[in-house]
C-alpha positions in Angstrom: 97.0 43.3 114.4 98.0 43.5 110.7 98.9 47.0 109.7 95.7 46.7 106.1 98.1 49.9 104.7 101.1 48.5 104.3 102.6 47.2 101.4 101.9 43.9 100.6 98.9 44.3 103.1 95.2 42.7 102.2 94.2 46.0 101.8 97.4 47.2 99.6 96.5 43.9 97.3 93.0 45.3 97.0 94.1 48.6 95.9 96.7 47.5 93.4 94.0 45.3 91.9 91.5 48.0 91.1 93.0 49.4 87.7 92.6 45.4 86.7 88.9 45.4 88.1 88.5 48.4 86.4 89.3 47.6 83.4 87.9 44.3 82.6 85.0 45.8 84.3 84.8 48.4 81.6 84.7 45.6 78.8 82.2 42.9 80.6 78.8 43.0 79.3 78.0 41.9 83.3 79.6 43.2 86.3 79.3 41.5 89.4 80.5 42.9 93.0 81.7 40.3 95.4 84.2 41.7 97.8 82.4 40.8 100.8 83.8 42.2 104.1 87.1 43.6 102.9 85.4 46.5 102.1 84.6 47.3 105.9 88.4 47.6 106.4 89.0 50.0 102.9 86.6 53.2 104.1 84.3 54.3 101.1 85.4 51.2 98.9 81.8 49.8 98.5 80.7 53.8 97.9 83.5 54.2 95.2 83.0 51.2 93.5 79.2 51.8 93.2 79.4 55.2 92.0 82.1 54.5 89.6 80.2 51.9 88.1 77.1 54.2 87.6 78.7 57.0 86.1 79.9 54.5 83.7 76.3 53.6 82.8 77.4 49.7 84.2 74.9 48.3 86.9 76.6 46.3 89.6 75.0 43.3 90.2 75.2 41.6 93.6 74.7 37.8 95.0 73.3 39.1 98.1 74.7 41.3 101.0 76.8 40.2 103.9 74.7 41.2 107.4 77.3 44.4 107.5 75.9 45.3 103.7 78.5 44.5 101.5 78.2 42.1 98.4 78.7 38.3 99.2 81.8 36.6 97.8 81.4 33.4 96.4 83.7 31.6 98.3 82.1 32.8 101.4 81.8 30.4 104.6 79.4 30.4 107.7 76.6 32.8 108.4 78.0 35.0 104.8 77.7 31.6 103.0 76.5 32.4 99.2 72.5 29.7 98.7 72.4 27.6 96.4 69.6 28.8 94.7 70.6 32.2 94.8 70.2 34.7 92.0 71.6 37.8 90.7 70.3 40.7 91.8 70.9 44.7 90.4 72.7 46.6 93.2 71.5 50.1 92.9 72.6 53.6 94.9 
């Protein structure tokens, strides 16, 4: 099993990109969450993120919810797989 805290781990990469999310996230006029299951293996990412987000007065907006609760990536395959017809959706607290 991969060790997620390690450097260079998918979970390190997540980590080291959140200043960048951050801060284009600060600037966007829409902010849309789409980790999708990462966040099971990061504890209180999806939390963080969302309360973050609020206290900076920018709603998260979502393209749905995987079936463990967390935002749908785009890219995602099989039973996560994003509609075609979806639309976006605020993601409230």
């Amino acid at each position: 099993m991969e060790d997620w805290f390690k450097p260079h781990g998918r979970a390190w990469a997540v980590l080291q990109n959140a200043s960048a999310v951050i801060n284009q996230a600060e600037r966007a006029s829409l902010v849309i969450a789409c980790w999708g299951g990462i966040a099971s293996k990061i504890p209180n990412l999806a939390l963080d993120m969302r309360q973050f987000f609020a206290r900076l007065g920018k709603p998260l907006h979502i393209l749905g919810l995987t079936q463990d609760g967390f935002p749908l990536h785009p890219l995602s395959r099989g039973r996560n797989r994003v509609p075609d017809n979806v639309k976006l959706q605020e993601w409230s607290l």
